[in-house]
MARPA-221181 format. One line per 2 residues: number of its first residue (from 0); their letters; for each residue x, y, z of C-alpha. Coordinates in steps of 0.2 Angstrom, whole numbers, padded with zeros to 4 digits. Layout:
N
NUM) a) X/Y/Z ~ ...
This chain:
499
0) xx) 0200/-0431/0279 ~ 0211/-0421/0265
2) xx) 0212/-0437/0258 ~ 0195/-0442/0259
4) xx) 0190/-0424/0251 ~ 0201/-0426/0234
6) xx) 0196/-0445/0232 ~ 0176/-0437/0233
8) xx) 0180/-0424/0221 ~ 0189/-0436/0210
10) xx) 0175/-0447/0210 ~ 0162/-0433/0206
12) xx) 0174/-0426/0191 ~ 0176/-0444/0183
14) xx) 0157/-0448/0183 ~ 0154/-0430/0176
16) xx) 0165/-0437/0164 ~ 0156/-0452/0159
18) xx) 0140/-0442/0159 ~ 0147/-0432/0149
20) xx) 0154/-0443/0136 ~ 0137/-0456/0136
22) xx) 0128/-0439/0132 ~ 0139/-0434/0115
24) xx) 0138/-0452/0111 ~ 0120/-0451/0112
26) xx) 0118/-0435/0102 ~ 0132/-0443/0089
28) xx) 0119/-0457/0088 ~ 0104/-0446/0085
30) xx) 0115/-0435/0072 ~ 0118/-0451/0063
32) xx) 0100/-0457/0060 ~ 0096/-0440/0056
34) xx) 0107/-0441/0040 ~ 0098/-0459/0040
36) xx) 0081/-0449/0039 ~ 0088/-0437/0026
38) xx) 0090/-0422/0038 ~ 0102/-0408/0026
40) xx) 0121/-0406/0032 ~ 0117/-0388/0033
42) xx) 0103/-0391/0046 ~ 0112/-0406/0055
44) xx) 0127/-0396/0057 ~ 0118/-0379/0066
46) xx) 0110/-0393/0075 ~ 0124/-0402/0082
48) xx) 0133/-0385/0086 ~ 0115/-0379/0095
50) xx) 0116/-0394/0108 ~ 0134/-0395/0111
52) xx) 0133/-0376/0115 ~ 0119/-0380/0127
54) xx) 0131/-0392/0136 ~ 0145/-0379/0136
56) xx) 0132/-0367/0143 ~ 0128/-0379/0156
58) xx) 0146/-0383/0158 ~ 0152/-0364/0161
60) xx) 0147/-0364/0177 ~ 0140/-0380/0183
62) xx) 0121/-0389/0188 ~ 0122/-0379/0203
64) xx) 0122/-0362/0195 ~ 0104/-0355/0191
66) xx) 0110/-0347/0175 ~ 0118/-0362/0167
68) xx) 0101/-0371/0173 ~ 0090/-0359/0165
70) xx) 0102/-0357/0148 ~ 0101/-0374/0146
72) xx) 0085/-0378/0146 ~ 0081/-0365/0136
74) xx) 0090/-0372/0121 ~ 0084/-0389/0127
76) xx) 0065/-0383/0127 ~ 0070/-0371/0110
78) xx) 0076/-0385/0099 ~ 0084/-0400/0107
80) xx) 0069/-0408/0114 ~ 0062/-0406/0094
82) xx) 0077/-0415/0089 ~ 0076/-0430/0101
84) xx) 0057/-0430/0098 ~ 0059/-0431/0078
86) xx) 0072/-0446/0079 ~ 0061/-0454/0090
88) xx) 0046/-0452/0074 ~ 0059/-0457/0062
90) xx) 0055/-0438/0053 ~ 0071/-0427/0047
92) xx) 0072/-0410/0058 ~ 0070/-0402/0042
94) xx) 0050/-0411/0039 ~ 0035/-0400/0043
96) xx) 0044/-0383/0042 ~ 0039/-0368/0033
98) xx) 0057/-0361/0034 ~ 0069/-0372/0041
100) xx) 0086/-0367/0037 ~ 0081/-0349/0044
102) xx) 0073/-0355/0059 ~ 0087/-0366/0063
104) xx) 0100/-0352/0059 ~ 0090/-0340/0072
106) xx) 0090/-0352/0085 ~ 0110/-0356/0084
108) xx) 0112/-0334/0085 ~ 0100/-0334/0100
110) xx) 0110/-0350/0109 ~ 0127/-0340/0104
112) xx) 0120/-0323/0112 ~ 0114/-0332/0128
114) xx) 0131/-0340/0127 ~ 0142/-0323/0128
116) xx) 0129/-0314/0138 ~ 0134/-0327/0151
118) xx) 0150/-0325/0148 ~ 0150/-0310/0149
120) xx) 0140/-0306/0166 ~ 0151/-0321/0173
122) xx) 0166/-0306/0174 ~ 0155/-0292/0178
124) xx) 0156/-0286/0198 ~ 0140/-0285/0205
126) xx) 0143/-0282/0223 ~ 0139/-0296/0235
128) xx) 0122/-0305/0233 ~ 0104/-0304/0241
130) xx) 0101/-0321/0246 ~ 0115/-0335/0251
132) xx) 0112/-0351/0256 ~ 0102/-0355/0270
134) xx) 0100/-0371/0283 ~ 0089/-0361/0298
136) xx) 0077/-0373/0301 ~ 0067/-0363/0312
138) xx) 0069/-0350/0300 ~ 0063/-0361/0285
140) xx) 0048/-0366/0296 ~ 0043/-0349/0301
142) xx) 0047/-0343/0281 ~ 0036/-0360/0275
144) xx) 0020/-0352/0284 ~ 0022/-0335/0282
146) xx) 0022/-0338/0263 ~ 0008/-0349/0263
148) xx) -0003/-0335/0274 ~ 0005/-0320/0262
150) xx) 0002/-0329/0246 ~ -0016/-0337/0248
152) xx) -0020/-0322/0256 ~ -0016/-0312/0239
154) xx) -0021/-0325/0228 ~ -0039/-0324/0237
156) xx) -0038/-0307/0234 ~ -0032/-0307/0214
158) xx) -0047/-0319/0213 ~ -0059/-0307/0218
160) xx) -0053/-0290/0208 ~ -0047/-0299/0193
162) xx) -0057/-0301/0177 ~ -0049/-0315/0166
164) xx) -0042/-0306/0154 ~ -0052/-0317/0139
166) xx) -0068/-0311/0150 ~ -0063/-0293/0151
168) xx) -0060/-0291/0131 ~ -0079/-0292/0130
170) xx) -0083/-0282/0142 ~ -0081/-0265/0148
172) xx) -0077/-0270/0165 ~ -0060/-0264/0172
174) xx) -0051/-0275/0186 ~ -0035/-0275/0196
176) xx) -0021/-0288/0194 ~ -0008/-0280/0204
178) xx) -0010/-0293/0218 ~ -0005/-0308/0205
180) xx) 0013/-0303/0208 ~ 0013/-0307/0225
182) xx) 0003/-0323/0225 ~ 0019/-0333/0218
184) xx) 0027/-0330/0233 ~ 0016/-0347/0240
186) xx) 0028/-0358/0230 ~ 0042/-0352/0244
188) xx) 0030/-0360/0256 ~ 0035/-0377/0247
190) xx) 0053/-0373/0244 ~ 0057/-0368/0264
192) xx) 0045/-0383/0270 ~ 0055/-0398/0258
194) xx) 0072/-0387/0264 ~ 0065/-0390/0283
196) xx) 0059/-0408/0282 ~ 0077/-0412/0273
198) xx) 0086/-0403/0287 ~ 0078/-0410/0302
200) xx) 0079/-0427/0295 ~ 0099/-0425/0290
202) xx) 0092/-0429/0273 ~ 0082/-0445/0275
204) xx) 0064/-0438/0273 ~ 0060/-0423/0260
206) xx) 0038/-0424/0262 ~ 0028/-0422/0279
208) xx) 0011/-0417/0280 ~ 0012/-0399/0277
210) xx) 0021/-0402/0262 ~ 0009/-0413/0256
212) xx) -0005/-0400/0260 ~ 0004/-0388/0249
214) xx) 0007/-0396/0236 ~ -0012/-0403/0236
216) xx) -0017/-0384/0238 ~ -0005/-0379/0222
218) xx) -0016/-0393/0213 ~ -0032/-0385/0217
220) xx) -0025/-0367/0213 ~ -0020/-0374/0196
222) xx) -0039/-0381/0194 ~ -0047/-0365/0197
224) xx) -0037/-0355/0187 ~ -0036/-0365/0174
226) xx) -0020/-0367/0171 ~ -0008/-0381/0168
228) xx) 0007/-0369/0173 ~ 0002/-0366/0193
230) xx) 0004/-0389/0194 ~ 0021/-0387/0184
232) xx) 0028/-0372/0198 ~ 0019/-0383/0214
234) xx) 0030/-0400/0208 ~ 0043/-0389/0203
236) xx) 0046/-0381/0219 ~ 0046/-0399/0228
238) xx) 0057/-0408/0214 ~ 0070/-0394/0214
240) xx) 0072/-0390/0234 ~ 0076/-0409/0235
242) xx) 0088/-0411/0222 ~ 0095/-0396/0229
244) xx) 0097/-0397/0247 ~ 0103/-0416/0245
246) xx) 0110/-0417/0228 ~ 0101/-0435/0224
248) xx) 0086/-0439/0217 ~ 0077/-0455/0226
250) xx) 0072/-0466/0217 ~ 0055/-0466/0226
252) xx) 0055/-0449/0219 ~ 0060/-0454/0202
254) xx) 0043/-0466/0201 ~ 0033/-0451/0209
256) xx) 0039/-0439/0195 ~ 0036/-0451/0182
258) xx) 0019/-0453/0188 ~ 0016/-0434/0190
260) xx) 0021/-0431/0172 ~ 0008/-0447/0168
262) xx) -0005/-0436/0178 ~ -0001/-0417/0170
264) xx) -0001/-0425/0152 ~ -0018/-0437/0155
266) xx) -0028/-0428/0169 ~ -0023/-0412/0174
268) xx) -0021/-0403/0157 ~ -0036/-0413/0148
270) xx) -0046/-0408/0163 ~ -0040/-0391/0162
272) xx) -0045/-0390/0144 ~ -0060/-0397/0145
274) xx) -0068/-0385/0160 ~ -0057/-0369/0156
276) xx) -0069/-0359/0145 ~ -0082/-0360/0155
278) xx) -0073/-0355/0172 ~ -0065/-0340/0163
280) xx) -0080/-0330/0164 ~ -0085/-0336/0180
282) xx) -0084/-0325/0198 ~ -0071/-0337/0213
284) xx) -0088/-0342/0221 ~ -0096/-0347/0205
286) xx) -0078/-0358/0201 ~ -0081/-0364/0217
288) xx) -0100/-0369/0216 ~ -0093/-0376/0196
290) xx) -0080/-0388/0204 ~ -0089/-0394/0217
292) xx) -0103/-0399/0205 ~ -0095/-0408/0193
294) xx) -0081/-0416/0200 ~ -0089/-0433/0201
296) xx) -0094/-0432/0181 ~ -0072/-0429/0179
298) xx) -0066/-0444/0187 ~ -0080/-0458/0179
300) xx) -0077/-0471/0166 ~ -0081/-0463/0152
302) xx) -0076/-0445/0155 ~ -0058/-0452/0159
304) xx) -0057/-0460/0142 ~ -0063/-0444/0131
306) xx) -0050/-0435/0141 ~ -0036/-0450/0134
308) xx) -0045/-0449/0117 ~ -0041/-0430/0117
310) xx) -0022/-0431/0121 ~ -0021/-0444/0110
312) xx) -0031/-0436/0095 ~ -0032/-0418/0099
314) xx) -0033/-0406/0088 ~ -0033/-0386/0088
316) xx) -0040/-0374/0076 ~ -0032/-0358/0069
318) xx) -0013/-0357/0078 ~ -0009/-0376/0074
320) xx) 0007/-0383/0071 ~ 0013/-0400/0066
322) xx) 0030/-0401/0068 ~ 0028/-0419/0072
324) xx) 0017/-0424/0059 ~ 0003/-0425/0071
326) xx) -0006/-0414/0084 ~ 0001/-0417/0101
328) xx) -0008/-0412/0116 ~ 0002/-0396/0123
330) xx) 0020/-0403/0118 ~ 0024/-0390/0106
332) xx) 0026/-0378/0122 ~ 0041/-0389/0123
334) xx) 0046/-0388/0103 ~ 0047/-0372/0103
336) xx) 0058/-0369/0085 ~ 0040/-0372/0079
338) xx) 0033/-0356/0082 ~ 0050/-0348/0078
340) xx) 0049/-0356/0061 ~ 0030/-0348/0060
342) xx) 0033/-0331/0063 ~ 0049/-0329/0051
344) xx) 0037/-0336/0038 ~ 0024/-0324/0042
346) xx) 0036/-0310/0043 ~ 0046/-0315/0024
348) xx) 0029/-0314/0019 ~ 0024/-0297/0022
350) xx) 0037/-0287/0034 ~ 0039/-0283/0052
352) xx) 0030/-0277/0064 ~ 0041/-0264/0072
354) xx) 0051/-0258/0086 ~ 0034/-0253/0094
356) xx) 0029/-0269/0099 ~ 0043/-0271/0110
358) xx) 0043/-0254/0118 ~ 0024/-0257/0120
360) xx) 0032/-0270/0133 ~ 0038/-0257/0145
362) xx) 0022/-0248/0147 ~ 0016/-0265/0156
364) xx) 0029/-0264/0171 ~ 0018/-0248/0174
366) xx) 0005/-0250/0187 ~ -0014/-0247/0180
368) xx) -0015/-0232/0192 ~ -0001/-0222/0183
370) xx) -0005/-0227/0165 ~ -0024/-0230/0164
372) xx) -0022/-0233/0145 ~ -0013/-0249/0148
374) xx) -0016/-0265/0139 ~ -0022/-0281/0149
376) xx) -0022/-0293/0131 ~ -0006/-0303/0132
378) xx) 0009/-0297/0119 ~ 0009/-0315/0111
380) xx) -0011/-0313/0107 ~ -0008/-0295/0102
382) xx) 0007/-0301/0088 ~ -0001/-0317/0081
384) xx) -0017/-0306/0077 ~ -0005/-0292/0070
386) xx) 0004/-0305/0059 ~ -0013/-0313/0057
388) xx) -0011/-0329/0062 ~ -0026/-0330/0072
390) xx) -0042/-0319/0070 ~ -0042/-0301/0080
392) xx) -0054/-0308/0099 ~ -0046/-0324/0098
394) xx) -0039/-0325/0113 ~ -0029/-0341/0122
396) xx) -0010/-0343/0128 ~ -0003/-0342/0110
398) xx) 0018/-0345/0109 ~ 0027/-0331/0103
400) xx) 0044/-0335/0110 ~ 0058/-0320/0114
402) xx) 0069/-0326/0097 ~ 0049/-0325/0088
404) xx) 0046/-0308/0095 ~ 0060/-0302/0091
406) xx) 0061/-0308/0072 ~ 0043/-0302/0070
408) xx) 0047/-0281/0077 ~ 0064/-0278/0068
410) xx) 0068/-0297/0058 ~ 0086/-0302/0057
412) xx) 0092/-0286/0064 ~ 0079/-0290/0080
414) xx) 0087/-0307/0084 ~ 0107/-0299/0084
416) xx) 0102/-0289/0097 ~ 0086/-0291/0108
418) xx) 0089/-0309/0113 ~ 0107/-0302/0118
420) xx) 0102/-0290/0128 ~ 0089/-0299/0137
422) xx) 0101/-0313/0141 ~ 0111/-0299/0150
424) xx) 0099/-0291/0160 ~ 0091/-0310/0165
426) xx) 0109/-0316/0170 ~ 0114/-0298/0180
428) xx) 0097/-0302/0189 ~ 0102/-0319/0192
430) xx) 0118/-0317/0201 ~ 0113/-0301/0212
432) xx) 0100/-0313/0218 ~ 0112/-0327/0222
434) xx) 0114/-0339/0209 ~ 0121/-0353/0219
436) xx) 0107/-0367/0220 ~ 0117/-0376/0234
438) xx) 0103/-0374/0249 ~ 0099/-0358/0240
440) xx) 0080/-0358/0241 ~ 0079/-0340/0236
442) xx) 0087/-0347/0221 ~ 0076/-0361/0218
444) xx) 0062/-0348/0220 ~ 0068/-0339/0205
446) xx) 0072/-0354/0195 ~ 0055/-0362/0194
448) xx) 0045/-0351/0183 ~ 0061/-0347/0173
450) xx) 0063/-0368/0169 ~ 0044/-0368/0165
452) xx) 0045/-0352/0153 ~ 0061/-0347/0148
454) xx) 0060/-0352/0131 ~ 0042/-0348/0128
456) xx) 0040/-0330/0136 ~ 0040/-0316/0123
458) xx) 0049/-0299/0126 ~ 0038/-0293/0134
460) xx) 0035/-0306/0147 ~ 0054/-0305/0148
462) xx) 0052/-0287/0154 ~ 0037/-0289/0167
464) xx) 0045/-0304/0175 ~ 0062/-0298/0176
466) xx) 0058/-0278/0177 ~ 0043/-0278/0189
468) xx) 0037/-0296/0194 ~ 0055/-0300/0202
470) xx) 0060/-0285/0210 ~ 0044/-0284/0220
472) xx) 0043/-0303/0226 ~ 0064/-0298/0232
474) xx) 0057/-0284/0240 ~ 0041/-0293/0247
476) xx) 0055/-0309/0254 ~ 0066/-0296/0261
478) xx) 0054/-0288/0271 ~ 0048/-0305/0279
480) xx) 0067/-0310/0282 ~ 0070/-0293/0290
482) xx) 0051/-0296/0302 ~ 0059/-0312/0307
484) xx) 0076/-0304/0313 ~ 0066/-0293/0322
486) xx) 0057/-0306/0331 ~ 0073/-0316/0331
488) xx) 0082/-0303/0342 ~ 0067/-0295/0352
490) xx) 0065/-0314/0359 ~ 0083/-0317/0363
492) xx) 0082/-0300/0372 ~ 0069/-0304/0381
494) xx) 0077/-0322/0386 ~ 0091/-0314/0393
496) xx) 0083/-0304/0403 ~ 0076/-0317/0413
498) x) 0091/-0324/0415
């Protein structure tokens, strides 16, 4: 059995290995055409050094840690995504940037930030964490319903106090979003029903009905509220649990994924586009009564190809970018140096904003009841009009990401220390949750929305999620672990006493 262990282990250390060497020879290949495309040694050495420290990130403490996870897809979402997708166009990383020696050189100090910030916390005692492991089925099944009953019930409520923020800037309305933080507590529902389908079946099945129906009713929540974001955290929580309960992909699952993507990039999101500003100012029934009506006119012939047309030919006004030399349907969310590069423009250009734009972030951990004054418009619409790239009302899901944010309050000074300390308190969080994805669905919970906006969310995001968000859906899962114990041991008590 020894043995058999150390052969496993070998096995798993030499295809890490191979991985591991296919992917520099890769990136080696990729460095090379670049210099093919005329790419600057200047900017093709940062860029090398900012990939293989995302692989040294990822390495420090394995695919199983939800720190390494998360520091690697940031740099992946930040710059190396841009890279891979610019060879792919035969376009030098240097092409279609305002500022790309400084953008590049403020991207490898954030990736060497998050680096020792993980590092760092690594060594740093913490006490023991909240959440371990878990492989309770019944306690999985019992969690999978609660947290679908909690987090609809507060998502229903969110949708009946909340004015969309776009709505409420032209109106005098006040609203309450307090219940939002709650509602992502649904996604566990997914997370605990895949663990408990994998569990039951030893690993042969990860969907049954119920997880369909979740996954079907995340769809539907992403349609309403018109937003891409809710389908990424549905699929998200499904893909994750899987890999990370049986540590394989299928390849059943691998077709499925691919076809999701298909959907997200030439259904969902045009779909979502299409219909978005006129559900922003509509009440949930009025949604409703919207949906219902035109729902047939979304899937016919010809509405199906305008939506292609428009990811194939789309094009925005006012905050554009071109990094690609061409206007591509929501994938600069995933190029994110981009809207770096813009904002270090903007800001040699004039000068920074200030450190008040970042304290301005703390005031929105603050419920509305103990600061009234507080300020429902997003941070990244509130800098793009400050820096004026796009006109004061306009408002959307602009990118200012935590290095942009930073660079635009306090420039080169901001990003030496703001991403830094960010990384710190992100990573500290991590580990006193439980940082070990093994079976980990608590740490699966916390991983979704940080893979979906870790490189995009601005300081101030940054502080909501991690400062208020976090600590009250630990707080809320707590409480329904504790109910259950309760339960748990009134019901044994009461079986023994029959005995």
């Amino acid at each position: 059995m020894i043995f058999k262990r150390q052969k496993n282990t070998l096995a798993a250390a030499s295809s890490g290995r191979r991985h591991l060497f296919f992917g520099l020879a890769v990136l080696f290949v990729i460095l090379l055409l670049q210099l093919f495309f005329g790419t600057p040694p200047f900017i093709l050495m940062i860029a090398f050094i900012v990939i293989v420290m995302s692989l040294l990130v990822l390495l420090e403490l394995g695919i199983e840690n939800s720190a390494s996870v998360v520091g690697f897809f940031f740099v992946f979402n930040t710059a190396t995504f841009g890279v891979v997708l610019k060879t792919f166009f035969f376009q030098s990383l240097d092409s279609n940037l305002y500022q790309p020696s400084a953008v590049f050189i403020v991207v490898l100090l954030g990736v060497l930030e998050l680096y020792f910030a993980l590092k760092i916390v690594r060594l740093v005692p913490i006490g023991r964490p909240l959440f371990k492991a878990t492989t309770d089925a019944r306690y999985l099944k019992y969690l999978s319903i609660v947290s679908f009953i909690v987090g609809a019930f507060f998502w229903l409520l969110n949708q009946r106090f909340l004015i969309d923020r776009r709505a409420s800037f032209y109106t005098e309305e006040s609203s309450f979003g307090g219940f939002a933080s709650f509602f992502h507590v649904f996604y566990m529902s997914i997370i605990a029903a895949t663990a408990y389908v994998i569990l039951s079946s030893k690993g042969k099945k990860s969907l049954n009905g119920w997880v369909i129906f979740l996954i079907v009713v995340g769809s539907i929540i992403g349609i309403v509220e018109s937003r891409k974001i809710e389908l990424a955290y549905t699929f998200l929580s499904y893909y994750l649990t899987s890999f990370y309960f049986r540590r394989v992909i299928s390849k059943t699952q691998i077709a499925t994924l691919t076809l999701f993507i298909a959907f997200a990039f030439f259904i969902f999101g045009p779909v979502v586009h299409t219909f978005r500003s006129e559900l922003w100012f509509l009440s949930f029934p009025q949604k409703v009564d919207f949906l219902r009506d035109n729902w047939r006119s979304v899937l016919s012939k010809q509405q199906l190809e305008s939506l292609l047309t428009k990811v194939l030919s789309h094009r925005k006004s006012g905050y554009d970018f071109e990094y690609f030399g061409r206007n591509m349907f929501f994938i600069d969310r995933f190029a994110t140096i981009q809207h770096i590069d813009l904002i270090i423009d903007t800001v040699e250009q004039q000068e920074a904003l200030g450190g008040g734009t970042l304290l301005r972030g703390y005031t929105r951990v603050l419920p509305k009841f103990l600061y009234a004054k507080k300020s429902t418009i997003s941070q990244a619409d509130e800098v793009t009009w400050e820096l004026g790239l796009r006109k004061f009302g306009v408002i959307g899901f602009p990118t200012v990401p935590l290095l942009g944010h930073a660079f635009a309050a306090l420039g080169w000074f901001g990003v030496l220390v703001i991403p830094f300390y960010m990384f710190i308190v992100l990573f500290l969080i991590l580990k006193k949750i439980g940082w070990n994805l093994y079976q980990n669905i608590y740490a699966i919970f916390f991983l979704v929305p940080l893979l979906v906006n870790v490189h995009q969310w601005t300081h101030t995001q940054y502080v909501y999620r991690l400062l208020r968000e976090f600590p009250l859906l630990i707080i809320l899962l707590l409480l329904m672990s504790g109910v259950y114990k309760i339960f748990y041991r009134v019901k044994q008590r009461a079986g023994a006493s029959h005995v």
